[in-house]
Backbone as CSV, one residue per row, in Angstrom:
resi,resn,N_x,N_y,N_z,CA_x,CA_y,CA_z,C_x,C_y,C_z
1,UNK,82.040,138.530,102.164,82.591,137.955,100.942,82.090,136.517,100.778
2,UNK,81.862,136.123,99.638,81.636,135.066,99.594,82.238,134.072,99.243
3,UNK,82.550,132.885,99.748,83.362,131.639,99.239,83.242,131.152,98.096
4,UNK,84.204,130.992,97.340,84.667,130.925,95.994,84.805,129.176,95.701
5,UNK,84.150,128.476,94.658,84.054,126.987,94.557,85.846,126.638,93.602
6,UNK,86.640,125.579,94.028,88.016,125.641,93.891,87.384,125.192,92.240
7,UNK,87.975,125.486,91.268,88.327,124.708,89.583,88.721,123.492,89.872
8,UNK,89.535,123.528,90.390,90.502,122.053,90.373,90.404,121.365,91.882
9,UNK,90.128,119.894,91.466,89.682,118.961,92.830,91.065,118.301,93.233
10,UNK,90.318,117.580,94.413,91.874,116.699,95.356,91.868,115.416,93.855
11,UNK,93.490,115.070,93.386,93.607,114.256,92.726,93.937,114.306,91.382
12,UNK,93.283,116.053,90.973,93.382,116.061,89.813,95.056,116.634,89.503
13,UNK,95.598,116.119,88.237,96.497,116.991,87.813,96.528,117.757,86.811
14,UNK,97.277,119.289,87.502,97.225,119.937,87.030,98.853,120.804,86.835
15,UNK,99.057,122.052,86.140,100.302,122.412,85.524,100.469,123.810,85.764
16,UNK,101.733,124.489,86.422,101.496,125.435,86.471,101.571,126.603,85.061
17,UNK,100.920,127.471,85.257,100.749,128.395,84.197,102.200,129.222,83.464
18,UNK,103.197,129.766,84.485,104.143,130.303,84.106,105.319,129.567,84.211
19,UNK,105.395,128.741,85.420,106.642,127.566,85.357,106.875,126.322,84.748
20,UNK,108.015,125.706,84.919,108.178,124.283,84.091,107.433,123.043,84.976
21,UNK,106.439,122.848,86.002,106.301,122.190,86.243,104.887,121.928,86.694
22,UNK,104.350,120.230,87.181,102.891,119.815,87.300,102.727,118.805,88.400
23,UNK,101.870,119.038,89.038,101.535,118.301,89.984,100.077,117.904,90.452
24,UNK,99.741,117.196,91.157,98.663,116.736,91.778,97.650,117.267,93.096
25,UNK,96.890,117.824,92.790,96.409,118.346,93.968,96.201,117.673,95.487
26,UNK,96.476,117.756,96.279,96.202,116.869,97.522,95.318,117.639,98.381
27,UNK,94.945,119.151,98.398,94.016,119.817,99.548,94.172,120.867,98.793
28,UNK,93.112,121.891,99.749,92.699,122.895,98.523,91.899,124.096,100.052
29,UNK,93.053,124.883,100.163,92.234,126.089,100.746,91.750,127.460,99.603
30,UNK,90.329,127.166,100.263,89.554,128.291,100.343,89.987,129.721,99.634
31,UNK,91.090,130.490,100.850,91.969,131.157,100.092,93.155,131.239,100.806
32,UNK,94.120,132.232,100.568,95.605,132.077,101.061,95.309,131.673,102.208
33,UNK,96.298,130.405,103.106,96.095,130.271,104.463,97.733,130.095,104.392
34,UNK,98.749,130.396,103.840,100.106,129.790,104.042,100.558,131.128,105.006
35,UNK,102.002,131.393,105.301,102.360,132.723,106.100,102.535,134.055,105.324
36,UNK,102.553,134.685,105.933,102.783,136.528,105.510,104.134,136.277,104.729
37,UNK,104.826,135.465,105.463,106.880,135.719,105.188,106.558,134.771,103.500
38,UNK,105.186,133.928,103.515,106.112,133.202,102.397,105.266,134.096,101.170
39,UNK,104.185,134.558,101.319,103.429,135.418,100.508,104.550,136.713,99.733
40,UNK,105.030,137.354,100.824,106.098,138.532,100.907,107.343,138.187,100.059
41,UNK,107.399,136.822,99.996,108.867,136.804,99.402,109.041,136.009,97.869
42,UNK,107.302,135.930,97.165,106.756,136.247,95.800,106.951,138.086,95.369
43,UNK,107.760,137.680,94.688,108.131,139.323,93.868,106.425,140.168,93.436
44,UNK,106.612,141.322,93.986,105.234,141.878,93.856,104.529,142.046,92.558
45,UNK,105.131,142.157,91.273,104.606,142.172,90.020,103.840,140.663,89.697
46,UNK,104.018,139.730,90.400,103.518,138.744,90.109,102.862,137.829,91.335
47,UNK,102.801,138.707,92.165,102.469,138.254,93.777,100.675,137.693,93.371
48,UNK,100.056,136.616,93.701,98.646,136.486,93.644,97.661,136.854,94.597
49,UNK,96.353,137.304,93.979,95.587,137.763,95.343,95.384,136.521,96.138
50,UNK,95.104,137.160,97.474,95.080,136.042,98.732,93.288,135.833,98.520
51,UNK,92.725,135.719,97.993,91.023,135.920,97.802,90.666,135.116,97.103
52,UNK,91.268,133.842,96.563,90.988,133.154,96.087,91.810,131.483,95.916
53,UNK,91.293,130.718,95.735,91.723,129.123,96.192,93.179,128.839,95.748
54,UNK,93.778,128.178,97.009,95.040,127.885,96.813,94.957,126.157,96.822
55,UNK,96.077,125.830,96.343,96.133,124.170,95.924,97.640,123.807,96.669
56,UNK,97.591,122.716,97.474,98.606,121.969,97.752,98.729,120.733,96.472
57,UNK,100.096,120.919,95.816,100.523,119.790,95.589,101.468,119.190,95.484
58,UNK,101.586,117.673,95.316,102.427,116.932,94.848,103.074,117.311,93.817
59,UNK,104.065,118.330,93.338,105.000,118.750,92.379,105.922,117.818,91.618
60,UNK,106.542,117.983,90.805,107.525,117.689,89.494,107.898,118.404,89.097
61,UNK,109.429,118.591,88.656,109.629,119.719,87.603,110.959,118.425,87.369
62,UNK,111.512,119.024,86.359,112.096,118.177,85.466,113.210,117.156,85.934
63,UNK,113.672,118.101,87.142,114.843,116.692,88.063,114.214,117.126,89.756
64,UNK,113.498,116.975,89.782,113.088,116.698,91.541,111.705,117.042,91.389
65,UNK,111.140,116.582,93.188,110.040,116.547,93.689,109.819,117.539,94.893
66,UNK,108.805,117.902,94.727,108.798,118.728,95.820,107.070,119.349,96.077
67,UNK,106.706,119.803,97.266,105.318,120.049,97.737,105.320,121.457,97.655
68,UNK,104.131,122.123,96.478,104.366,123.290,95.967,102.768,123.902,96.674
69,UNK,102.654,125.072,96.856,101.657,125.786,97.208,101.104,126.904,96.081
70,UNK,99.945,126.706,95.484,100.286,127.704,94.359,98.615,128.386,93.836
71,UNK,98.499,129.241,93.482,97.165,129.992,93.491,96.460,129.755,92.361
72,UNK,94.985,129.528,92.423,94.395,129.284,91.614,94.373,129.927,90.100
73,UNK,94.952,131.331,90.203,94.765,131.668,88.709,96.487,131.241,87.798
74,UNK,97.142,130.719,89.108,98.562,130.262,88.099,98.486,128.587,88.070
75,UNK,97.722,128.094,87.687,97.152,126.368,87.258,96.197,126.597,86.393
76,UNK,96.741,125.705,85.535,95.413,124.988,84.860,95.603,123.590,84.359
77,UNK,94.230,123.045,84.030,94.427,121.222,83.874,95.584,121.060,83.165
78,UNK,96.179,119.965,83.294,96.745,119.545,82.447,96.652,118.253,81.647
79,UNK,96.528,118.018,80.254,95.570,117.295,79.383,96.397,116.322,78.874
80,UNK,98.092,116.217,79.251,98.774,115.455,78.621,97.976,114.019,79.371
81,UNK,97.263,113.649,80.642,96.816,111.867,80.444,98.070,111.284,81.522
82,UNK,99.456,111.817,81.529,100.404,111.320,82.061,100.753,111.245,83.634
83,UNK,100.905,110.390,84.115,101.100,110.460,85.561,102.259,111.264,85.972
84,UNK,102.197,111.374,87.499,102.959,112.484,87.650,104.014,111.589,88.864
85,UNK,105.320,111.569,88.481,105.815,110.676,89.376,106.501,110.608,91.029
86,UNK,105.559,112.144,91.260,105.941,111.953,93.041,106.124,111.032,93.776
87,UNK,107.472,110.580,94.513,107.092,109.742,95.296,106.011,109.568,96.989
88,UNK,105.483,110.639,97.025,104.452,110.752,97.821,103.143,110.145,97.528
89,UNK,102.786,110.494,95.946,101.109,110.235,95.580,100.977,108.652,96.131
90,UNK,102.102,107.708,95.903,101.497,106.547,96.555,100.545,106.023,97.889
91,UNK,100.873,107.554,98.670,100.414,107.238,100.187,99.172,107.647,100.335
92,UNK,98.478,108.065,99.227,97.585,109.362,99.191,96.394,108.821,98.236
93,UNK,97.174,108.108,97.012,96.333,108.050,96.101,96.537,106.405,95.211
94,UNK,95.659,106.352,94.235,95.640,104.892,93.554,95.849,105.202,92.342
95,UNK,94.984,104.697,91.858,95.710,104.256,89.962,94.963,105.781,89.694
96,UNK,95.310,106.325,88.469,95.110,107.589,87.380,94.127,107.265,86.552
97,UNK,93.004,107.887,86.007,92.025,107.654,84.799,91.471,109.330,84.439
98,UNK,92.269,109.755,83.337,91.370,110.790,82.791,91.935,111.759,83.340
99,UNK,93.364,111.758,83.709,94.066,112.812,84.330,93.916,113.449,85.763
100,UNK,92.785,112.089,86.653,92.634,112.329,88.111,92.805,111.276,88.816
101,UNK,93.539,111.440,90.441,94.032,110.762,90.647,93.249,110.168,91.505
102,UNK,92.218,108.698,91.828,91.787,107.908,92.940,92.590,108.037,94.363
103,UNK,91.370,108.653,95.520,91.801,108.764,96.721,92.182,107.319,97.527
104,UNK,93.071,106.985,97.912,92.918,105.935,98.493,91.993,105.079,99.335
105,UNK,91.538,104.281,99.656,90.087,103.705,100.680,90.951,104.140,101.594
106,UNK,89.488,104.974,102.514,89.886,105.306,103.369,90.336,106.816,104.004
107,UNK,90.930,107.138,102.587,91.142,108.447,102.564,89.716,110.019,101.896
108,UNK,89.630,110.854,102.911,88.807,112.053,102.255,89.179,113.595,102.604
């Protein structure tokens, strides 16, 4: 099989497709690397294939924060321009331009 190039880079933000919420990418496997138990306990009508790039991010949804794991075909950019107000991205990342977020010096 061959390795699949991710859409979406470390920094950028992006939104999920079916839920209320958007976050920032921070790492980006290849394809599923999370566990069997947490794969299994996505309802099967909407379960994603493991064959293609998964995104860690820095999440938001309308009253909390939280570090979401989520598959490449349920994201896409998101064009609103607006920062995303995790309190994590500070440790990670710098100022926003163009809806992506600067890695910190230092950081790759």
């Amino acid at each position: 099989m061959q390795a699949k190039t991710a859409k979406f880079s470390i920094g950028q933000v992006v939104r999920h497709r079916n839920h209320p919420f958007r976050g920032v990418v921070f790492d980006v496997d290849a394809e599923f690397a999370n566990t069997e138990e947490w794969y299994e306990s996505i309802p099967e009508d909407i379960r994603p294939r493991k064959d293609q790039p998964f995104y860690h991010l820095f999440a938001e949804a309308e009253t909390t924060y939280y570090v979401a794991y989520v598959s490449e075909q349920n994201l896409v950019a998101d064009p609103s321009g607006e920062p995303v107000e995790h309190p994590e991205i500070a440790e990670m990342f710098g100022a926003i331009s163009g809806g992506v977020y600067t890695l910190q010096n230092g950081l790759n």
